[in-house]
Backbone bond lengths (Angstrom), bond angles and torsions (degrees), N, CA, C in turn:
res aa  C-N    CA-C-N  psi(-1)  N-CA   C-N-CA  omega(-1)  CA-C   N-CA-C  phi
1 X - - - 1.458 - - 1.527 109.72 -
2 X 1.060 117.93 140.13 1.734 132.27 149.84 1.395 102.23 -12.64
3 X 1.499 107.63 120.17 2.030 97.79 169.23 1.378 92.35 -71.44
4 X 1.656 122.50 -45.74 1.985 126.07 -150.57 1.630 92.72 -75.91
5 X 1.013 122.52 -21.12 1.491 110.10 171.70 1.845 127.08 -96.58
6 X 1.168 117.53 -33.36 1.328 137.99 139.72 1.631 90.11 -24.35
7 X 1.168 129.68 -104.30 1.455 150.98 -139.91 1.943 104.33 -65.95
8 X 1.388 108.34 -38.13 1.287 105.30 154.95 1.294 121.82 -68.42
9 X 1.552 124.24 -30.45 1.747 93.30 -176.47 1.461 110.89 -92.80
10 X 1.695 105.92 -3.91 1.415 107.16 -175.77 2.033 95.43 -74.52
11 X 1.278 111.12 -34.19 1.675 104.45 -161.53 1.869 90.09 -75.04
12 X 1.371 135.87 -33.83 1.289 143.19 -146.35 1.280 102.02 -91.55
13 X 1.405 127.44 -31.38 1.972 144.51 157.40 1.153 101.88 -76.25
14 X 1.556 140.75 -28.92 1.131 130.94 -163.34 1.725 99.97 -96.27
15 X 0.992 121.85 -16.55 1.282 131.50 -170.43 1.973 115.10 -112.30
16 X 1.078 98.95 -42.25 1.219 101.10 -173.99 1.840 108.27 -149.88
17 X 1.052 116.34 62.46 1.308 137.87 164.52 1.769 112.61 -66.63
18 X 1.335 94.13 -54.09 1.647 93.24 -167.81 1.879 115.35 -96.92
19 X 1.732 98.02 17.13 1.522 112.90 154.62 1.695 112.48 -109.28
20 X 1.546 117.61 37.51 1.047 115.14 163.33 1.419 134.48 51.86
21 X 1.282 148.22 163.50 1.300 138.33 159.04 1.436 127.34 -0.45
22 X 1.291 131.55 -73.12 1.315 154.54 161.74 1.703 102.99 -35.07
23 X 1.272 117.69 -63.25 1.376 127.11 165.58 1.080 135.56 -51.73
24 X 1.796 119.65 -18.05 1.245 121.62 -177.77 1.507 107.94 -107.61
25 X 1.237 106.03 -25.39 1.455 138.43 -163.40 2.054 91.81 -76.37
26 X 0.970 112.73 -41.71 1.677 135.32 165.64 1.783 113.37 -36.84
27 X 1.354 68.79 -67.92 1.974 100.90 -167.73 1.730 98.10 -59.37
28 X 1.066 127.23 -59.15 1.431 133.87 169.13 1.481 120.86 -60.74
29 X 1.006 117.32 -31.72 1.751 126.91 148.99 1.411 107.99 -40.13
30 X 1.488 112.82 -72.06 1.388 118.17 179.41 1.450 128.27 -47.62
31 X 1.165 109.99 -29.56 1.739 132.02 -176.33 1.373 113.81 -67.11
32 X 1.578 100.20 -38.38 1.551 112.98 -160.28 1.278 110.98 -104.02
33 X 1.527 116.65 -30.02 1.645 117.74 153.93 1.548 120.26 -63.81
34 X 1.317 120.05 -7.13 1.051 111.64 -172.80 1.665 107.66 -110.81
35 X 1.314 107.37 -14.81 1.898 125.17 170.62 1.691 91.40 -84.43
36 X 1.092 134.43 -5.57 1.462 107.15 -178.28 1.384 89.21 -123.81
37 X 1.488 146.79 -44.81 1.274 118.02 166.04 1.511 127.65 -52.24
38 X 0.996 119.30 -27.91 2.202 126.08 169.54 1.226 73.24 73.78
39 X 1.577 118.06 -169.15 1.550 133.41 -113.40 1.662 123.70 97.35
40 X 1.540 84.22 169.69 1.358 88.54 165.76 1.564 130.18 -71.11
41 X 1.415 124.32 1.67 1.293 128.59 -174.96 1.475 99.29 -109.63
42 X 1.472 133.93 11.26 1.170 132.00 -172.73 1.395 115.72 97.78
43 X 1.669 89.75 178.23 1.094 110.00 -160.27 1.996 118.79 -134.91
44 X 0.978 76.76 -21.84 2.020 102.50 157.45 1.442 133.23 -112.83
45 X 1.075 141.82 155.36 0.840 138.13 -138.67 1.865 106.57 -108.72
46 X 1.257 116.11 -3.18 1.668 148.33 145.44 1.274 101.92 -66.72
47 X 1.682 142.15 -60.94 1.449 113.12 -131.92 2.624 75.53 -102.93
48 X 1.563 104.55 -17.76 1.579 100.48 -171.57 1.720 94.11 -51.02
49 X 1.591 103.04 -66.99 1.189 109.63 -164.77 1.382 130.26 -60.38
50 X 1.682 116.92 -20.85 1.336 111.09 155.55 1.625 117.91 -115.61
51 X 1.638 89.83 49.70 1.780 96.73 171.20 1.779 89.61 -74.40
52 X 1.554 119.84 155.06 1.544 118.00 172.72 1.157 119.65 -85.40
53 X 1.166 120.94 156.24 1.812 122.42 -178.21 1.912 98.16 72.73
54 X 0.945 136.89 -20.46 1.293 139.89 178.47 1.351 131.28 -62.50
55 X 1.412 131.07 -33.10 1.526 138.19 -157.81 1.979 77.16 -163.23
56 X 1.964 106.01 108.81 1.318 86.60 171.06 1.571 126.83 -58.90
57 X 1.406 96.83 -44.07 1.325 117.43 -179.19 2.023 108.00 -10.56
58 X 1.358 98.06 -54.88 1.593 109.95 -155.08 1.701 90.04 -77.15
59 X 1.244 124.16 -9.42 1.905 118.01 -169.40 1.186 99.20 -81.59
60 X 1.672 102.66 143.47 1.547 126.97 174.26 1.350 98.69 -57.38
61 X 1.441 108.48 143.12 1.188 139.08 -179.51 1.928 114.35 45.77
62 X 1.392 118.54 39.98 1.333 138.50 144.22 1.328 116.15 -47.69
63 X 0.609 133.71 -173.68 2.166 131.34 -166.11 1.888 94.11 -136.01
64 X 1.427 93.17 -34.15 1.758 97.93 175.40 1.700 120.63 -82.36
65 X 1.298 104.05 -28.02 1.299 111.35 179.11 2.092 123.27 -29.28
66 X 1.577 80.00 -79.01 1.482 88.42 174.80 1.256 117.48 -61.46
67 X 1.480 136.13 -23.58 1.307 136.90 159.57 1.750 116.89 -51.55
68 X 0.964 95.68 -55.18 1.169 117.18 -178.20 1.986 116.41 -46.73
69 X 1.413 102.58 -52.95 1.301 119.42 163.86 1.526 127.89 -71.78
70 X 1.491 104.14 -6.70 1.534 88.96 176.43 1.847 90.89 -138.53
71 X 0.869 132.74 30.55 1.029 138.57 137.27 1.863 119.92 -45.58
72 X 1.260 121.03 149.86 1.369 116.57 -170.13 1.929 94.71 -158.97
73 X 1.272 100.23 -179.75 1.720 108.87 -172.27 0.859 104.02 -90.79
74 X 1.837 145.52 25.27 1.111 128.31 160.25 1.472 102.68 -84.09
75 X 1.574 113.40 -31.64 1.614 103.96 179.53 1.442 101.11 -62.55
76 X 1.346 109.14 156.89 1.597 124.20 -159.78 2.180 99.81 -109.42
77 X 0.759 106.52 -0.66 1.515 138.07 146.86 1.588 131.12 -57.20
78 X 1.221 80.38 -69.34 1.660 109.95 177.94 1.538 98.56 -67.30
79 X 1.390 118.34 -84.36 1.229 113.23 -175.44 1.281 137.32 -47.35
80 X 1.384 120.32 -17.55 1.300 141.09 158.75 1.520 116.48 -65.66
81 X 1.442 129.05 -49.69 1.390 138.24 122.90 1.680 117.88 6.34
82 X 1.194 108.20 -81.14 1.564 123.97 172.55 0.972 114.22 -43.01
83 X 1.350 130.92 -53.06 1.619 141.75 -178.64 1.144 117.55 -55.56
84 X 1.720 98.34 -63.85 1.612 93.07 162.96 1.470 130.09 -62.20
85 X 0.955 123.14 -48.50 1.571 127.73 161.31 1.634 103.32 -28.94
86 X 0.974 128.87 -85.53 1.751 127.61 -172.27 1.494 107.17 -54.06
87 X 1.112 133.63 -28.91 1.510 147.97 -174.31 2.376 91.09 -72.45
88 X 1.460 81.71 -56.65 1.938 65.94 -172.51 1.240 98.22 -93.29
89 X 1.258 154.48 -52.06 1.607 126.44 150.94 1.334 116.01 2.59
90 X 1.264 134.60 -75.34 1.015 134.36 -141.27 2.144 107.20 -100.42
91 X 1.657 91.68 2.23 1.232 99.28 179.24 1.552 132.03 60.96
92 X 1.753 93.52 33.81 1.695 112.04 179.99 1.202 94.94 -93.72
93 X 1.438 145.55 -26.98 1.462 139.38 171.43 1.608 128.90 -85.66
94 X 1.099 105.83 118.97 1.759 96.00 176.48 1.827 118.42 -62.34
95 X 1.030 121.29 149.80 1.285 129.60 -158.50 1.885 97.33 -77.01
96 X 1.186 117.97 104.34 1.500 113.19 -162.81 1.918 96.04 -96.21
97 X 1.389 118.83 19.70 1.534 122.09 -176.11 1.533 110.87 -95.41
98 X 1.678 113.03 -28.99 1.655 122.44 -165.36 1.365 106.09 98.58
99 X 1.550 125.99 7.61 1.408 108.83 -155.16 1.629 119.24 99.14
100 X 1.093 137.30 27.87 1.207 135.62 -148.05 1.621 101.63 -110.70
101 X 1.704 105.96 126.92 1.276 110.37 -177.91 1.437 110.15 -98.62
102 X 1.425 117.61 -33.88 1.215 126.79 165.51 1.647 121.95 -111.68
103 X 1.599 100.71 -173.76 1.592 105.08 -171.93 1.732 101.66 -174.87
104 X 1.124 119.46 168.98 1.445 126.60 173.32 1.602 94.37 -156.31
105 X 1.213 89.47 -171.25 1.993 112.14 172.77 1.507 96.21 -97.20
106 X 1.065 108.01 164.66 1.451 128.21 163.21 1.587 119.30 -70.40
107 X 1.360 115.47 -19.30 1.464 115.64 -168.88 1.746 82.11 -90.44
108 X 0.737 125.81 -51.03 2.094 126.34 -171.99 1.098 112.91 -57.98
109 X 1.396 122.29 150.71 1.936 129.34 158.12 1.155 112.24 -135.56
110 X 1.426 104.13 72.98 1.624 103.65 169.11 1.200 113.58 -64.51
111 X 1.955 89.56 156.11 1.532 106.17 -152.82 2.102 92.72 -71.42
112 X 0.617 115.74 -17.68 1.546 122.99 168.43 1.233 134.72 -72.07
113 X 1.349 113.56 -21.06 1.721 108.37 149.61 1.328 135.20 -81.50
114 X 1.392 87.22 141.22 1.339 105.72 -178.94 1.857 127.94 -106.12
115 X 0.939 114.08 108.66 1.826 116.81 -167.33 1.586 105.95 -60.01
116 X 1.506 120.40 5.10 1.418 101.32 -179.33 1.652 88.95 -115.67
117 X 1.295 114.57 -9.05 2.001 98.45 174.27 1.166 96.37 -109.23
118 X 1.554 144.80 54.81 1.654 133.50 136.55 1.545 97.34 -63.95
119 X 1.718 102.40 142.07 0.979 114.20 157.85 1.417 127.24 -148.67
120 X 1.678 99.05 36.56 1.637 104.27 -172.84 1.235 85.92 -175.55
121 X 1.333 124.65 147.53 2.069 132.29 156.32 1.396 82.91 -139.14
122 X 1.629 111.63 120.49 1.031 110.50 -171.68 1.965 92.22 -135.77
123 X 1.140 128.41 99.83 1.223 112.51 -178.09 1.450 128.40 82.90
124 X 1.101 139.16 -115.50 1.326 140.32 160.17 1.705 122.71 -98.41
125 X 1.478 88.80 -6.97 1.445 95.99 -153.53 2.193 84.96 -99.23
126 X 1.459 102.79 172.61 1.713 115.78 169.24 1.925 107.74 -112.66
127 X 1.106 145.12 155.72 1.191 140.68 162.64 1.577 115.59 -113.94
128 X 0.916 114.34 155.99 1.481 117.67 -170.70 1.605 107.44 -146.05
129 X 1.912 108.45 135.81 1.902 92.21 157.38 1.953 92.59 -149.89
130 X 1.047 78.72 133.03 1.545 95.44 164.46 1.319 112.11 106.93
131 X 1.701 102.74 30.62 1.680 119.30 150.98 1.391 114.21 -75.24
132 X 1.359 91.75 137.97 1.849 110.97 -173.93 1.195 116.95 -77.15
């Protein structure tokens, strides 16, 4: 399998599993705008998703973490995950974020958002592009 696709549907289930399709489909949006703008968080879609502090999902001692890693395609989650992952990889999905490099939950206010670059409320989650 794909490591960059592997690692997206694992960060996109690991992150947003229980926002469904639309939600995961999000999370991998974010990954891939942020592997094609480069930066300091990278420049592939391997080094975005395990940039640190970046995707909680991937942080030591997360509650999702180890789920996250031993998860496999029999969960019907997971494998749905995968699909989408190779689907926006491969640029069969339109980017349903606006461009979105970032995102949070709705319950958070990081000190880093900004209310004039939303460009998506997609679920529980906020989207953002053209944070500094």
């Amino acid at each position: 399998m794909n490591k960059a696709i592997d690692i997206m549907a694992r960060t996109a289930w690991g992150e947003a599993r229980g926002e469904g399709l639309t939600g995961m489909r999000s999370v991998c949006h974010v990954i891939m705008n942020r592997a094609e703008q480069g930066g300091w968080w990278g420049n592939s879609v391997v080094t975005v998703a395990l940039k640190p502090e970046q995707f909680s999902a991937w942080n030591e001692g997360d509650p999702n973490r180890n789920k996250m890693l031993a998860v496999d395609d029999s969960n019907p989650d997971f494998a749905a995950a995968l699909s989408i992952a190779a689907n926006v990889y491969e640029g069969k999905l339109p980017d349903n974020t606006g461009g979105a490099t970032h995102y949070h939950t709705k319950t958070v206010n990081p000190f880093w958002a900004e209310p004039d670059k939303v460009v998506a409320d997609i679920g529980n989650h906020i989207f953002y592009r053209g944070i500094a």
